[in-house]
C-alpha positions as CSV (number, residue, x, y, z in Angstrom):
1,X,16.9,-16.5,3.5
2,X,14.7,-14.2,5.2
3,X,14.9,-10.9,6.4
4,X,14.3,-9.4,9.5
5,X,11.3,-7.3,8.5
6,X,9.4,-10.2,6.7
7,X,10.2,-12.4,9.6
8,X,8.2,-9.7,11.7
9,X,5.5,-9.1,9.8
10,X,4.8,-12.8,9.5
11,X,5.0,-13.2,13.0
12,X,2.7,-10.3,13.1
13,X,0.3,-12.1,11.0
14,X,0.3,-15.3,12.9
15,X,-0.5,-13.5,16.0
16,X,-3.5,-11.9,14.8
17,X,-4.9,-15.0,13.1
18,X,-4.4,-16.8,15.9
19,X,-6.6,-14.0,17.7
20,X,-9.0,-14.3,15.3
21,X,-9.7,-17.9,16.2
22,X,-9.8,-17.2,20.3
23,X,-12.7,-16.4,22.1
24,X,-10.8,-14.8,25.2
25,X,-10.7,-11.9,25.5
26,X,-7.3,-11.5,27.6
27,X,-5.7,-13.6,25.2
28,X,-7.0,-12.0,22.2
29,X,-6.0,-8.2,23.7
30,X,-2.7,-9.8,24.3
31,X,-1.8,-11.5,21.2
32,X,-3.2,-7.9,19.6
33,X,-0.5,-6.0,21.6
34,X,2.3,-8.6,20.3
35,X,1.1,-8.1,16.8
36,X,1.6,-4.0,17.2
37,X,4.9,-4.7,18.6
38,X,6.4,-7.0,15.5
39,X,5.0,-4.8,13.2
40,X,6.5,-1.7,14.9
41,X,10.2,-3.9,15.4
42,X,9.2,-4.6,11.2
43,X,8.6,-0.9,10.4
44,X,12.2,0.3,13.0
45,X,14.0,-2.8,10.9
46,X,16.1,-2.0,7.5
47,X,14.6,-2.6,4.2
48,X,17.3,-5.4,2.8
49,X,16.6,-3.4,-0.7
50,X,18.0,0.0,0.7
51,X,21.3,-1.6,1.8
């Protein structure tokens, strides 16, 4: 299963590759700001390997 903060991140990474293949530019600035937020909800979560 999954944890939390590789669930994030991969979200993460979906949103900006799905940026990359858009060409506008609300959407892009959008998905961009989504991205930030996973990866700062990723970077708050607990590392499975600390608990």
């Amino acid at each position: 299963m999954e944890d939390e903060k590789t669930r994030l991140l991969a979200e993460a990474q979906r949103c900006r590759r799905l940026a990359a293949s858009i060409t506008d530019p609300e959407v892009i600035e959008r998905l961009a700001a989504l991205a930030e937020e996973y990866e700062c909800r990723a970077n708050a979560s607990p590392d499975p390997k600390d608990g």
